[in-house]
C-alpha positions in Angstrom: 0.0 0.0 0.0 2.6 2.0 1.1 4.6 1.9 -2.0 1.3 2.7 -4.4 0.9 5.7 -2.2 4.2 7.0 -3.4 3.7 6.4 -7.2 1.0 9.4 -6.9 3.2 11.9 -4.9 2.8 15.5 -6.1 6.6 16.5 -6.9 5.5 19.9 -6.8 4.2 20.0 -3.6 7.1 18.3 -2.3 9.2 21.0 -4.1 6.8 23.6 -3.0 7.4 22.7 0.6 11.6 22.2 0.3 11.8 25.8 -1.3 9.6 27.0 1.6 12.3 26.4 3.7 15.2 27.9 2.0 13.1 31.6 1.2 12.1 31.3 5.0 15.7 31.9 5.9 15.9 34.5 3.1 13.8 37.6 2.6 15.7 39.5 -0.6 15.0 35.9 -2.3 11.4 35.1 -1.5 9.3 34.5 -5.2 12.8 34.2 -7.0 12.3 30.2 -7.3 9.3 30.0 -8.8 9.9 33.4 -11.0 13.3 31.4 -12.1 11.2 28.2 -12.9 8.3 30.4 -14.7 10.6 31.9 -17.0 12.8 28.6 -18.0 9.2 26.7 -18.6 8.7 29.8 -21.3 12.2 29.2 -22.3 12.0 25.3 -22.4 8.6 25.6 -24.0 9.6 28.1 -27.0 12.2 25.5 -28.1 10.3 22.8 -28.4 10.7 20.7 -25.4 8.0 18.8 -24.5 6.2 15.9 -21.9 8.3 14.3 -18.9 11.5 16.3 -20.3 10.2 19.6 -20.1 8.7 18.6 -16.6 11.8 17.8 -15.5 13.3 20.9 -16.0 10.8 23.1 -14.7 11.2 21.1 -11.4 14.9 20.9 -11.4 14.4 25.2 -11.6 11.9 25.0 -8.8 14.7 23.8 -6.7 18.3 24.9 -8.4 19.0 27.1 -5.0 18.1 24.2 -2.7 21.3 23.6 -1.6 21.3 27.4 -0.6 19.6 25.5 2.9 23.4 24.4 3.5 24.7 28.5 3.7 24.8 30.5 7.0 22.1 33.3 7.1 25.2 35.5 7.8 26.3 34.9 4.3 22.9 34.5 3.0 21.6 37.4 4.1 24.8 39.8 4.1 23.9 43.3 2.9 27.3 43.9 1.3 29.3 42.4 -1.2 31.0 38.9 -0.2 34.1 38.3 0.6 36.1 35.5 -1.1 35.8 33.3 1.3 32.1 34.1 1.4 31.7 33.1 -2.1 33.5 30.4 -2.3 31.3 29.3 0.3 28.1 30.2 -1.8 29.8 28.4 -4.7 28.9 25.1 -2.7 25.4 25.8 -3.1 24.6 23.7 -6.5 27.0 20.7 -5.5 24.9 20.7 -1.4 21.5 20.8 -3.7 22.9 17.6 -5.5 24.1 16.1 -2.5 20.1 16.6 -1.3 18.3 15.5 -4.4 20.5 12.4 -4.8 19.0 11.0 -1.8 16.0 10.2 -3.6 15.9 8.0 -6.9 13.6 9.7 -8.3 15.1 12.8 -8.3 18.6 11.8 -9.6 18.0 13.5 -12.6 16.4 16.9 -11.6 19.7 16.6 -9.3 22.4 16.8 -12.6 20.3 19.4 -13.6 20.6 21.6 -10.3 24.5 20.7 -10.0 25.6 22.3 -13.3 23.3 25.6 -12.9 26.2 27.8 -12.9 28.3 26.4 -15.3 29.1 28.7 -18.6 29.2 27.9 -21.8 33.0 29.8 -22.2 34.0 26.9 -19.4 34.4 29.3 -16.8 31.9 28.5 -14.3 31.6 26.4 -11.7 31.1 23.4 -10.1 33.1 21.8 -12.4 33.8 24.1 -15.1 31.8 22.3 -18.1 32.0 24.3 -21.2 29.6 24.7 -24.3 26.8 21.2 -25.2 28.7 19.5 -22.3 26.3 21.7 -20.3 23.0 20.1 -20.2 20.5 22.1 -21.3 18.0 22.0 -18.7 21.1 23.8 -16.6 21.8 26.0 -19.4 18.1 27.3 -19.2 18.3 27.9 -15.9 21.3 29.6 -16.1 19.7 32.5 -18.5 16.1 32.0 -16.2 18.3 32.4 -12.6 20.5 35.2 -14.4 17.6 37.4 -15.5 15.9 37.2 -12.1 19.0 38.4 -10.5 19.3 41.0 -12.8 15.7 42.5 -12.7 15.0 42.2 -9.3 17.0 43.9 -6.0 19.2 41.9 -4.2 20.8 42.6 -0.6 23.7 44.0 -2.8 22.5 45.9 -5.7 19.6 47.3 -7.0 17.3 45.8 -10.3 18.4 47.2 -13.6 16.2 48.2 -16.9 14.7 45.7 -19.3 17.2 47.1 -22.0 19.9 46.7 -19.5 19.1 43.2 -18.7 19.4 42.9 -22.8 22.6 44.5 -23.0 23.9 42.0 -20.7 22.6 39.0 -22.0 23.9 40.0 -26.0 27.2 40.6 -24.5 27.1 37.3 -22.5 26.5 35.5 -25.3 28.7 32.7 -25.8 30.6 33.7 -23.1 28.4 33.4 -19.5 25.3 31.7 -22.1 24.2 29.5 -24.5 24.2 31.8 -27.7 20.9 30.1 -29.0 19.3 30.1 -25.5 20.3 33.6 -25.1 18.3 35.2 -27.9 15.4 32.7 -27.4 15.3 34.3 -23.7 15.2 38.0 -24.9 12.4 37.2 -27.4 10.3 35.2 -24.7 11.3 37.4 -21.9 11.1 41.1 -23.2 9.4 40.7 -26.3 6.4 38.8 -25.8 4.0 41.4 -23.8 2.3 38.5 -22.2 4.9 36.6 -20.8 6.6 39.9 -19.4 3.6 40.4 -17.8 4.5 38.1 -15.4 7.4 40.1 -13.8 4.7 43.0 -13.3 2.5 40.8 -11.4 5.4 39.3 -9.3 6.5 42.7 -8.2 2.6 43.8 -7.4 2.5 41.1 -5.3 4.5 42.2 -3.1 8.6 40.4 -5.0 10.6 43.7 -4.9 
């Protein structure tokens, strides 16, 4: 009985309720999860994925800061820039969120997915400095997803930017910090579909500065 009771668990509520817990301990990053997951389903969506795939990688950004449950609040919620010390310690982040997942079979996938979030396509990220289609692409996504969040919303450290700054950026990250292809499929879904941008409006009336 027990074990036909599992084959209907809700993922997403499950998710819902582990994401809870890291945006308790962090105010500046409450809403950024599920904005991060709404825009690399647009993303994922736009190029065609599809089914258990593209399901996969709209959980896997649902919970790509898990492992942020593993940082101090000190460093967490610091007002200032970090220290390198204090970034290498938030650097852990993606491999803790693996080390999490990959306690459950069923989320051994999703967990490959959250490990290589901050990789780059130039090679230059981390946690093990993948470079280019060794990437996979539900990280890549998420990279551009997590990237324009942090961009158009304020942090403990900086403020939001424009919607033709956050462009600027991503152009001249192209190839470099992102996918090249990904990178102009997320401007056009992001800035130059009215209805999907509509979405960052209604995060911030509710209340996501």
């Amino acid at each position: 009985m027990y074990k036909n009771m599992i084959k209907y668990i809700d993922f997403h509520d499950v998710i819902e309720c582990l994401i809870a817990a890291v945006e308790a301990r962090d105010k500046y990053t409450c809403g950024h999860s599920t904005r991060v997951a709404d825009i690399t389903l647009k993303i994922a969506e736009e190029i065609g994925i599809q089914g258990a795939a593209l399901e996969m990688i709209h959980m896997a950004a649902h919970m790509h800061d898990i492992g942020k449950i593993g940082i101090s609040d000190e460093i967490l919620s610091k007002p200032g820039k970090l220290n390198a010390l204090e970034w290498d310690t938030i650097k852990q982040h993606p491999q803790i969120g693996y080390n999490i997942l990959t306690r459950s079979n069923a989320l051994r996938e999703i967990a490959d997915i959250v490990l290589y979030h901050h990789e780059r396509w130039d090679g230059n990220g981390y946690p093990e400095g993948l470079k280019g289609e060794e990437i996979p692409l539900g990280s890549r996504i998420i990279a551009l997803a997590d990237s324009i969040d942090a961009m158009m919303y304020k942090r403990p450290y900086k403020q939001p930017i424009t919607e033709q700054e956050c462009i600027y950026q991503i152009k001249i990250n192209k190839g470099l910090q992102f996918d090249p292809y990904l990178a102009q499929i997320a401007i056009n879904v992001c800035f130059q579909k009215q209805s999907f941008y509509y979405t960052f409006e209604s995060f911030t009336a509710n209340g996501a500065k």
